[in-house]
N, C-alpha and C positions, 0 to 999 in steps of 0.2 A: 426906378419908380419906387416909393415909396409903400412901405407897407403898411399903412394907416392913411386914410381921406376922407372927406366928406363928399356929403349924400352926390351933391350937385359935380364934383370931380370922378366921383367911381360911374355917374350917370354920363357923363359927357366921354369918357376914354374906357364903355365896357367891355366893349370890343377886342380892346389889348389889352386889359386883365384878363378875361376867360383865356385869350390865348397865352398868355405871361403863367398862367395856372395851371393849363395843362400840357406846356412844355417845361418847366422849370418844376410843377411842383410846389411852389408858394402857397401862400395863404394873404387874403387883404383884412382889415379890418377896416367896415366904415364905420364912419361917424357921422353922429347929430348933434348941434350945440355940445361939442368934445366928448360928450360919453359915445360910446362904442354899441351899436344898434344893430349890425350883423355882420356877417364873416364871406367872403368869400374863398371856397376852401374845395383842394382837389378831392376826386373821387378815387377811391382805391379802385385798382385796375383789379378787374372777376379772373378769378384760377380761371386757368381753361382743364376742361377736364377731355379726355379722350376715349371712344368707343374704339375697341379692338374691331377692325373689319372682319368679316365670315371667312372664314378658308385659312386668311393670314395671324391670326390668333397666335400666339408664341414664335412665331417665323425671323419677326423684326426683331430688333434690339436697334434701342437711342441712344447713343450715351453721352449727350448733351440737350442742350435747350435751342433748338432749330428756329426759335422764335425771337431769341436775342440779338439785333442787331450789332453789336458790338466787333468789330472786326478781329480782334486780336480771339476770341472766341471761336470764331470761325476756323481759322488755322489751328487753336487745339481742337477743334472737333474735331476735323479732318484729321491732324494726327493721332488723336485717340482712335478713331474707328479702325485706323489700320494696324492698330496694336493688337 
């Protein structure tokens, strides 16, 4: 797909840009009579921040990112923690 269209092309297939945009990460640019009139452009994904639960407060330790699906990640976690 192209990363530049007009108005009436980014109107008729928006559906599979938003999704092209927030799996890949893209940017579109449309157009009007060839100048360039707005962008469609991903959202930075929000830090997630964490609240230490009562009681368990320094108990835990993470030593990876439990939220990254990446599979080859997984296996080092798992082998780091038993390190």
């Amino acid at each position: 797909m192209p990363l530049t269209m007009n108005v009436n092309e980014a109107k008729t297939h928006f559906s599979s840009l938003v999704s092209e945009v927030e799996k890949n990460m893209v940017a579109f640019t449309i157009m009007r009579y060839g100048r360039p009139v707005a962008r469609l452009v991903p959202l930075e994904s929000p830090r997630r921040s964490f609240k230490p639960i009562p009681g368990l407060a320094g108990k835990i330790k993470v030593k990876c990112d439990l939220f990254d699906d990446s599979s080859s990640d997984w296996e080092a976690c798992d082998a780091s923690a038993t390190a």
